[in-house]
N, C-alpha and C positions, 0 to 999 in steps of 0.2 A: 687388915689384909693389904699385901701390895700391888698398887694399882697397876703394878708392870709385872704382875703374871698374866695378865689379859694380852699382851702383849705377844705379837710373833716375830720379831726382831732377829734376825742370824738365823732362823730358821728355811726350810726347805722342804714345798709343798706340792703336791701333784693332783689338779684339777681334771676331770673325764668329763667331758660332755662341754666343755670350753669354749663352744665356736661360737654359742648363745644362752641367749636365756638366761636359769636360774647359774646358769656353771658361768657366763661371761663375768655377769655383776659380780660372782662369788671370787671368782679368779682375782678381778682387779680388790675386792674387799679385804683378798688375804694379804695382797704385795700393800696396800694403803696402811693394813697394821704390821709392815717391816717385813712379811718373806718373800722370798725368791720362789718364782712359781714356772713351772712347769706347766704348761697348757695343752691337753690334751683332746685329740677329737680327729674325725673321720677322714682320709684323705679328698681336700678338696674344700673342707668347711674353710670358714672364714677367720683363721686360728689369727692371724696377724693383723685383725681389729683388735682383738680383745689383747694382744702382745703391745701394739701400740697404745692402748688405754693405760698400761701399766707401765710403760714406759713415760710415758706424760707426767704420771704421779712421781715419776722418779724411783720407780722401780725397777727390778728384773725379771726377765720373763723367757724363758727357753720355750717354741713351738717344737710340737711333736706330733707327728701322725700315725694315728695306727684306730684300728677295731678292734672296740671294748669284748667281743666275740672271740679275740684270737688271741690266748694265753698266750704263747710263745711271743706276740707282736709286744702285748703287754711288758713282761718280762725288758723286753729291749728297750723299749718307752720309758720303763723304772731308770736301767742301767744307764741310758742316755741322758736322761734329766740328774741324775748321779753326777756323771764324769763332767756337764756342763757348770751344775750350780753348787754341787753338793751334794753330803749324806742328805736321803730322804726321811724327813720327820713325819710330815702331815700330809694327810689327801682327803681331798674332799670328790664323792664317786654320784655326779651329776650326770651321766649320758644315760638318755631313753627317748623313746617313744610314745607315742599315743594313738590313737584313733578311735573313731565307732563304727561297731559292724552286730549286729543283734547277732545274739548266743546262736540263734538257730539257722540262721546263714555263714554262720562265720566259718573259713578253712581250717582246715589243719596246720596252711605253712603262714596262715597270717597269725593263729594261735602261738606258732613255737616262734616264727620272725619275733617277738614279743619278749616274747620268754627268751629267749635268748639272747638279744639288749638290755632289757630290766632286771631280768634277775639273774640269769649265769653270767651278763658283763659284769653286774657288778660285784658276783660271787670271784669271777677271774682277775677284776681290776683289786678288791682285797689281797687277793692269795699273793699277785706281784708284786704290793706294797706292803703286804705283809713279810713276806721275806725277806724283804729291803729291811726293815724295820726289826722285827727278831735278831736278823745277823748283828745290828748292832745295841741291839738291850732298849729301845724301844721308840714309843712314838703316838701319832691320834690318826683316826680314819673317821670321817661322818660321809655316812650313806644317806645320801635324797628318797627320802621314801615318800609320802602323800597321805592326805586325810582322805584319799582313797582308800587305804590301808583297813580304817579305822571302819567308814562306811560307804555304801551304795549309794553312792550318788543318783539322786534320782533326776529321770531321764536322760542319765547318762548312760547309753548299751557300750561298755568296757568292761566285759568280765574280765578280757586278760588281762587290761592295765590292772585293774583293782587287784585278783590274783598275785599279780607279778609282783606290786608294790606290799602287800600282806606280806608276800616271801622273802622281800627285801628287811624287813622288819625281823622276821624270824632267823633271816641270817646274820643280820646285826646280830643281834642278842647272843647267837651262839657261837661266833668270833671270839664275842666280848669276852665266855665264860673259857673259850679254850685258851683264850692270849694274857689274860688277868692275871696268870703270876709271870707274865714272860717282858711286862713293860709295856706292852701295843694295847691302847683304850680301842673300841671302836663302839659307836654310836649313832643315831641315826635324826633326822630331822626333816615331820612329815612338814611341808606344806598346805595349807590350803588352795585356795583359786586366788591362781597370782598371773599377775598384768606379764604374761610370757608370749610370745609370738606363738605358742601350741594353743592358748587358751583365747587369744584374741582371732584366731583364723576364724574364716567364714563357716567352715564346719560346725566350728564347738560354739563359737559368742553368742548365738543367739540363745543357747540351752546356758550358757554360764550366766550370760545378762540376768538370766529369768532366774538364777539361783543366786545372786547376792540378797534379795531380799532373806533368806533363810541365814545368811550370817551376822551376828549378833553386831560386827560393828559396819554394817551395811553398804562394803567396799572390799573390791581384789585386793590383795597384798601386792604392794611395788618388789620389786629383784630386790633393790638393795636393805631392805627391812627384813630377809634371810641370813645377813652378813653377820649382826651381832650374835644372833643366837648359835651360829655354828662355828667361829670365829670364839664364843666363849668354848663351844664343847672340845676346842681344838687346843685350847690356850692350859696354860699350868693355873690358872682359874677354876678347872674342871678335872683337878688332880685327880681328884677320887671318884670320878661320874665314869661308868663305863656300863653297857647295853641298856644305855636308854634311848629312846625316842621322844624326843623333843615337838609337839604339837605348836606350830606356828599358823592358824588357822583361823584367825580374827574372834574366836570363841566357835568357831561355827559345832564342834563334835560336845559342845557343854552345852548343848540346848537340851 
C-alpha cells in the first residue's frame, strides 16, 4: 500500500465547530497532513487561534463565520472557502453542544436549542458540502458523533445530547448509502470522554473524574489522538470505508 494515500496534500477541507475543542486540534491535524482548511464556527468565537495554529505549521487556513443552524449561511461558508482556497474535498462536522438538565425539568427550547446544533447543524453542514462535492464527482465528510451515541452514560442526565449524537450516527450512515455511487464517502467518529473544555468544566468533571475508572485504558482521550483516525477516514487510505462509525473510546463501549 502507498504510504501517501494517508496523505491530504493539495487538498481542501472545511472544519464546523473550529473555534475549539475537538474541531481546533482537528483543524490544525488536517493542514499538518498537507490541506488547506477552512475554519469554521460562530460569530465571535475565537476562529483566529486556531487559523494562527495553522499558520505556525506552515499551512493555510481561511476563517469563516456563520451558524451551523442557518443553511443558507452554510451554503456561503462552502462557496467562500471555495473562491479563497479551492474546490472543496473534505470536511470534518465538529460544532455542538452539551449540557445537563434531568429529562423531567428539562424545556422544550433547551430540548430543540440541541437538536438543532447537533443534529440538523450537522445534517445542514452535510447537505452544503455535499453539494459542493456532488457538483464535482466527489469527496469525504466525518461527522463527530460520541460514545454517547452508543450508551447512557451513567449519571450523566443528556438525554438530548445522547439522542442528538444517536441521530448523528443514523445520518451518517444514510448519506453514506444515498452518495455511494455519486463519489461523496461520509462517515462518522464517535469519541469518548476527551480532555475538551465541555468535559473539563465545573459542571461536567466531577461526574467525568468519577467515570474514567469505567474505561478500560483508565484516562480522557487528548484532542489530538482524534486526528489519525479521522484524518485516515478522510484520506484515499479509506477508499472503500463509507457509513461507518469509527469508536475512539479508550475500549470504554467493549466492556
Amino acid at each position: 500500500m502507498d504510504v501517501n494515500s494517508f496523505s491530504l496534500a493539495g487538498q481542501v477541507a472545511l472544519v464546523t465547530g473550529a473555534a475549539g475543542g475537538i474541531g481546533a486540534r482537528v483543524a490544525l491535524g488536517l493542514a499538518e497532513f498537507g490541506a488547506a482548511v477552512g475554519v469554521l464556527d460562530v460569530e465571535g468565537s475565537d476562529l483566529q487561534a486556531t487559523a494562527d495554529s495553522i499558520a505556525a505549521v506552515g499551512g493555510r487556513a481561511h476563517v469563516v463565520a456563520a451558524d451551523v443552524t442557518d443553511g443558507d449561511a452554510l451554503t456561503a461558508a462552502v462557496a467562500e472557502v471555495e473562491s479563497t482556497l479551492g474546490p472543496l474535498q473534505l470536511a470534518v462536522n465538529a460544532a455542538g453542544i452539551n449540557n445537563q438538565i434531568p429529562a423531567e425539568d428539562m424545556a422544550r427550547a433547551d430540548w430543540q436549542r440541541l437538536l438543532d446544533i447537533n443534529l440538523s447543524g450537522v445534517f445542514l453542514s452535510c447537505q452544503a458540502e455535499g453539494r459542493a462535492m456532488l457538483a464535482r464527482g466527489g469527496g469525504s465528510i466525518v461527522n463527530i458523533g460520541s460514545v454517547s451515541a452508543h450508551i447512557a452514560n451513567r449519571g450523566l442526565d443528556q438525554v438530548h445530547y445522547n439522542a442528538s449524537k444517536a441521530g448523528v450516527l443514523q445520518l451518517t450512515k444514510s448519506l453514506a448509502l444515498e452518495w455511494a455511487t455519486e463519489g461523496v464517502r461520509v462517515n462518522s467518529v464517535s469519541p469518548g470522554y476527551t480532555a475538551t473544555p465541555m468535559a473539563l468544566s465545573p459542571q461536567v468533571w466531577p461526574l467525568v473524574e468519577g467515570l474514567q475508572k469505567d474505561i478500560p485504558m483508565q484516562r480522557l482521550a487528548q484532542t489530538e489522538e482524534l486526528v489519525g483516525p479521522i484524518v485516515f477516514l478522510l484520506s484515499g487510505a479509506a477508499s472503500y470505508v463509507t457509513g461507518v462509525d469509527l469508536l475512539v473510546d479508550g475500549g470504554a463501549v467493549a466492556w
